[in-house]
N, C-alpha and C positions, 0 to 999 in steps of 0.2 A: 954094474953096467948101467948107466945113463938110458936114460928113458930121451927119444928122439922128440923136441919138441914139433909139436903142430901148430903152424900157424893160422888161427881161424880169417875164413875166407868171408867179407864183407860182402853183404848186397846190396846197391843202389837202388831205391825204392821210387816208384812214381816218375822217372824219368819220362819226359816228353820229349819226343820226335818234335824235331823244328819244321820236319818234311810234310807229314802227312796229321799231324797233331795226335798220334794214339799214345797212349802210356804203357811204359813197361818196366822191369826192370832189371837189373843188371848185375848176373853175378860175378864177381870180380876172381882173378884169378890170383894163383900166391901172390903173397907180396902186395896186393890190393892194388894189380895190373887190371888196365879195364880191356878186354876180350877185342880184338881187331874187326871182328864183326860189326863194332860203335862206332861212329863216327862221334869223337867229341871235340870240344876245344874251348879254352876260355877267350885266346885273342881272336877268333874269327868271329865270335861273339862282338865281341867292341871294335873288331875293323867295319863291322856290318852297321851295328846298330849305334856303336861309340857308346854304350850300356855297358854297366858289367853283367854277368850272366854266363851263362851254361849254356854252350848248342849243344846238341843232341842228335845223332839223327838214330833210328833204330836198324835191327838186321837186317830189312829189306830194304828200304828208301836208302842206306848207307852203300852197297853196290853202285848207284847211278851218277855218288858225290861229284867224284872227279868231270863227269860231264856236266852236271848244272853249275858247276864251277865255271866252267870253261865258256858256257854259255853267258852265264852273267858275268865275265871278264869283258866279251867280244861284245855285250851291251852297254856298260857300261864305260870301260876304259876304251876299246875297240880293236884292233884285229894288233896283233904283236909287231913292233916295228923291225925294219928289215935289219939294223945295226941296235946294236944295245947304248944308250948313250946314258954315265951316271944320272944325268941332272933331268932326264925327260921323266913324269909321273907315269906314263904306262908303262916305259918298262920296268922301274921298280915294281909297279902293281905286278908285272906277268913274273921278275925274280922272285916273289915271293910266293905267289902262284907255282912255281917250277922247287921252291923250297917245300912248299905243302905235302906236295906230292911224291920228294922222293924221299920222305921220311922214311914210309913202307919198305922202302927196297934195301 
């Protein structure tokens, strides 16, 4: 009989909150899945800062994402246009805003 392999479960050490700046870390689920309680990303990172880099947010600041998204959408690109038109920058900016988001579901 075959012994079931385990596969050891990684921890992400020192992670920084982009949100609030505290460190924590991360213990990863099989498969070295990071837990949905995280918010991370590497191109949100370079859409933001055009750096490459790690955002992070932690368990808590990571609930409110979706809304300080939204907020800094309507600040910077500005309120979603009434028709989708390819070649306009905001609304690509809100399509991919609207791709972020239904990753989850």
């Amino acid at each position: 009989m075959k012994k079931k392999e385990v596969s050891e479960r990684s921890v992400l050490k020192d992670r920084v909150c982009i949100v609030c700046g505290n460190k924590f870390d991360v213990k990863l689920l099989e498969n070295n899945v990071i837990p949905i309680q995280y918010f991370f990303s590497k191109d949100l990172i370079k859409n933001l800062t055009d750096e490459d880099g790690e955002y992070w947010e932690c368990e808590y600041c990571s609930g409110y994402f979706e809304e300080r998204v939204k907020e800094y959408m309507i600040k910077n690109w500005g309120s979603r246009c009434p028709d989708y038109e390819e070649n306009c920058a905001c609304c690509k900016a809100w399509k991919y805003f609207d791709y972020l988001f239904e990753i989850d579901e």
